[in-house]
N, C-alpha and C positions, 0 to 999 in steps of 0.2 A: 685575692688577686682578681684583677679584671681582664677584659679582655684588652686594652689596651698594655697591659703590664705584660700579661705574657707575648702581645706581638713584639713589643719593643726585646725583649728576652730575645727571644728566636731572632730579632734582625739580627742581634750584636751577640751575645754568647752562644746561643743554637749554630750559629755559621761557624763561628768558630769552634766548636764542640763540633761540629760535622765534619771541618777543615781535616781536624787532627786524626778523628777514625780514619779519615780517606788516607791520612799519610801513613798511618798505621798498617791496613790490611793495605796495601799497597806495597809496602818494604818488609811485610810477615817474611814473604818468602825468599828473601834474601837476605835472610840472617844469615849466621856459621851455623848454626847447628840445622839448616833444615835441608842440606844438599841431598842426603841419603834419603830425607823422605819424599824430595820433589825427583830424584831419578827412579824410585820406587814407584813412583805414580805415572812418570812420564813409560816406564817401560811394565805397564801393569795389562796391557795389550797382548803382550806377546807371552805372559804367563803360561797360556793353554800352549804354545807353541813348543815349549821349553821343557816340558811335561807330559811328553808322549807317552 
């Protein structure tokens, strides 16, 4: 492979191979199974709070 081969690569499948991670970690967290762990983290603040 040259450098020509892998820029044409990156223009056309790299973008779209980046596209799909973006859509990926972007809808992680709103699957069904991760409410318990996103309210876990959202309220991971006030632990020392709750723990006198």
């Amino acid at each position: 492979m040259n450098y020509n081969d892998l820029r044409h690569f990156a223009d056309s499948w790299g973008l779209v191979a980046m596209g799909i991670l973006f859509l990926i970690l972007i809808l992680w967290p709103f699957r069904k199974g991760a409410s318990r762990r996103n309210h876990d983290a959202a309220h991971i603040i006030f632990r020392d709070d709750e723990n006198d």
